[in-house]
C-alpha positions, -999 to +999 in steps of 0.1 A: +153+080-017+141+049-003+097+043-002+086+017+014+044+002+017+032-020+042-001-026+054+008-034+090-029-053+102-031-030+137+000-005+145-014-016+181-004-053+182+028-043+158+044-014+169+074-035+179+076-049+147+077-016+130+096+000+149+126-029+144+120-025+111+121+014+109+156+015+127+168-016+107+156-008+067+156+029+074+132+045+049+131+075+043+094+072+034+069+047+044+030+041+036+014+029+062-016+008+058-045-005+088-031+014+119-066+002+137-062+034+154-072+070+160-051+095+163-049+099+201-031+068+204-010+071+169+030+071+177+039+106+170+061+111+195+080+076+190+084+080+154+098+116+162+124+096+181+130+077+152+138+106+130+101+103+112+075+131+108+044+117+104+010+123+095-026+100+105-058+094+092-073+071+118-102+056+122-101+039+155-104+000+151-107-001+115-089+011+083-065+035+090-034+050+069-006+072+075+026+080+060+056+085+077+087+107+062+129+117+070+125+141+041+102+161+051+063+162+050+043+188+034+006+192+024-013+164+035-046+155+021-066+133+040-091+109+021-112+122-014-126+158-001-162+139-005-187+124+026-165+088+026-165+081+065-140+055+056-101+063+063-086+048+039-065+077+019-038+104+021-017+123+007+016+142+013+048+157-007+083+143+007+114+159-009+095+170-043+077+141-050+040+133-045+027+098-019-001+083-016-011+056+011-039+037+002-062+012+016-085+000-009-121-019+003-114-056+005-151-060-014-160-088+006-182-108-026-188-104-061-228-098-049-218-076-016-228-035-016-188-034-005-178-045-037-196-016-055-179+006-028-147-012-039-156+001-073-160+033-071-136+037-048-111+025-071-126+049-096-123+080-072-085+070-071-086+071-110-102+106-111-075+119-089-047+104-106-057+115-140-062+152-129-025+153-112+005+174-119+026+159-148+053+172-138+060+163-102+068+128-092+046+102-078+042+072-057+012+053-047+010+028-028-011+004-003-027-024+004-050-027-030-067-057-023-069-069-061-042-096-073-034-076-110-035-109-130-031-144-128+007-144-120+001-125-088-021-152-075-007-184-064-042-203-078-062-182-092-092-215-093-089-213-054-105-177-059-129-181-086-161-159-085-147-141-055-130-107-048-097-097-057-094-113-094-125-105-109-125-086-141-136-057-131-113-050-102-082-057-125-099-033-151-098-010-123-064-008-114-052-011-152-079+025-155-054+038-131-020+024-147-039+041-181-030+077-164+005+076-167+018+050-142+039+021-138+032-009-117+070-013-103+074-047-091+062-062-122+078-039-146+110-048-126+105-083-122+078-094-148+077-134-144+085-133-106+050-137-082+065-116-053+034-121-033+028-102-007+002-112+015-002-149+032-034-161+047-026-173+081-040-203+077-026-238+072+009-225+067+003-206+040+040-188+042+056-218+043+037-229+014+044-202-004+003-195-013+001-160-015-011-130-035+006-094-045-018-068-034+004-046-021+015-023-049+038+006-060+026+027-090+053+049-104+054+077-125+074+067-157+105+093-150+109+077-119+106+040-132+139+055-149+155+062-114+145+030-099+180+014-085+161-016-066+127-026-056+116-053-034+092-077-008+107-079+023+098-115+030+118-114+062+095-088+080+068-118+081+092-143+105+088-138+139+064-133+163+027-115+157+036-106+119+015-089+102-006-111+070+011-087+052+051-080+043+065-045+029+073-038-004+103-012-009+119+008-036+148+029-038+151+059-060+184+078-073+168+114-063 
């Protein structure tokens, strides 16, 4: 079972792009990340020509996740169940095991009301984690917007006192590894940056100046049936890429 995340920066401008990608990598679960759409104008019908059921939590021109499945999709759960107006989260079971496509807040600044959101956002994902069944698997994934340590940021002094390697945000995502999960890429590659996300300025790609934000938790049982996991660097060449790439894992289910 192949699962795949990418935060795709507008399924409007990259459709294209995704779709190529779809019929060429052939997941059989992906975690979709800032459609920038509602669900009027979601791809339902051209994913269902692509073999994919699929399920949307849009939010016009901002946020936006969905999750897209060959092996079946079964009780979705869109965002927290609280007054969030923010569509950032869902849920869904494909073929036994339990996804989750996430779009965490960027934060903005250390001193910025979104970074609090950021926060307890974070925290809300924590709660749900911690109170989930033991003994189904589970992936989530997203766009997290927090580089977990120094290693996943190609210099850390360039972001000093700003979002996405402050202490608390790290301490976030290590409250959620603390409720039985596995950060995958770096418990499969743990001296290896795999960035994921390039700013598009002043050739960052090229350069090689990135961060990993995009992220794959993993239940340990199926850390044990992990046959390969990787960042599809080649799914940023090209025209109108996304600032993003996907990150993919393949599972002997």
């Amino acid at each position: 079972m192949i699962v795949a995340t990418w935060n795709v920066n507008s399924l409007t401008a990259r459709w294209a792009r995704v779709e190529q990608w779809l019929v060429q990598k052939s997941p059989d679960v992906l975690l979709v990340q800032e459609t920038k759409q509602n669900d009027a104008k979601f791809p339902f019908a051209a994913l269902r020509a692509l073999g994919y059921e699929s399920a949307h939590y849009g939010q016009g021109q901002w946020n936006g996740v969905a999750i897209l499945s060959k092996v079946g999709l079964e009780d979705v759960r869109r965002g927290f169940g609280d007054d969030d107006p923010e569509a950032r989260f869902m849920g869904a079971t494909c073929a036994g095991v339990r996804v989750y496509s996430c779009y965490v807040p960027n934060g903005r600044a250390l001193d910025d009301p979104h970074y609090v959101y950021k926060l307890e956002w974070l925290a809300k994902l924590r709660d749900l984690l911690a109170d989930r069944d033991r003994a189904e698997h589970v992936v989530v994934g997203g766009d997290f917007n927090v580089a977990p340590s120094d290693l996943d940021c190609y210099d850390p002094s360039v972001f000093e006192g700003a979002t996405h390697v402050s202490e608390p945000e790290r301490a976030a995502l290590r409250a959620i590894e603390a409720t039985g999960l596995i950060d995958l890429t770096r418990s499969v590659s743990p001296d290896e940056p795999s960035y994921t996300w390039w700013d598009y300025r002043n050739g960052s790609f090229h350069r090689n100046w990135g961060l990993r934000i995009d992220l794959l938790f993993v239940d340990p049982g199926l850390r044990e049936k992990t046959v390969a996991t990787y960042v599809d660097r080649e799914a940023r060449k090209g025209e109108k890429p996304s600032d993003h790439v996907p990150v993919v894992a393949d599972f002997a289910l």
